[in-house]
N, C-alpha and C positions, 0 to 999 in steps of 0.2 A: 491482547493477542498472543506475547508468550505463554501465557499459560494454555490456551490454547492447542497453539504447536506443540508445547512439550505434550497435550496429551494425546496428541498424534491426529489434530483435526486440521484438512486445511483453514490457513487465516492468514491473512496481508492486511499494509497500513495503508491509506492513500495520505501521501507526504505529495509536498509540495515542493519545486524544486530548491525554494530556498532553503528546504530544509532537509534535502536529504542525507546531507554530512553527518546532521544532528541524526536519524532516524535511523540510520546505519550504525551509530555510536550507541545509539539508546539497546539496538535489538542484541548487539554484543555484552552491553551490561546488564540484559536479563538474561541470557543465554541460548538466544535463539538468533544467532548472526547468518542465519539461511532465510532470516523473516523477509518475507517478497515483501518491495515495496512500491507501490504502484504509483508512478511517477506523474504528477499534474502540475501544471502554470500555478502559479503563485501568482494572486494572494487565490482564497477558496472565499474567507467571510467578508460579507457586505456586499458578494454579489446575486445581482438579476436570477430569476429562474431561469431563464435561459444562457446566462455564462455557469451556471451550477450544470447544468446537461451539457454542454460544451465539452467540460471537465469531465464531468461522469461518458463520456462517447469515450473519451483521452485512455479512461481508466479501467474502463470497462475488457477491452480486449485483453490487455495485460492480467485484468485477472483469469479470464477464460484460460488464458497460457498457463498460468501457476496452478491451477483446476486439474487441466490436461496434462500438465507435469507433475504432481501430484500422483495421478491417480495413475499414471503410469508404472 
């Protein structure tokens, strides 16, 4: 996803919230610490299709926002 960014395309992660400290630290050591992170319930693997859309509902608007801001 940084590479990405640096080439001036939108991209976000979907992190999870235990792990957004780590993903906020990660997008600084590649050099893109604007990296939108799209915040979901932890855990994501070993669930249901239907806790997997749950999550993807959670994550979904937040990307549309980074989209719209973006492209603004």
């Amino acid at each position: 996803m940084a590479q990405l960014t640096k080439r001036g395309l939108i991209a976000a992660v979907v992190c999870s919230d235990n792990f957004m400290k780590l993903g906020t630290a990660q997008a600084k050591v590649f050099g893109v610490p604007d990296l939108p992170l799209l915040k979901i319930r932890h855990p994501l693997g070993g669930l249901t299709m239907d806790k997997v859309r749950e999550r993807a509902a959670v994550a979904l608007p937040q990307l549309i926002k980074v989209v719209r801001e973006k492209q603004s």
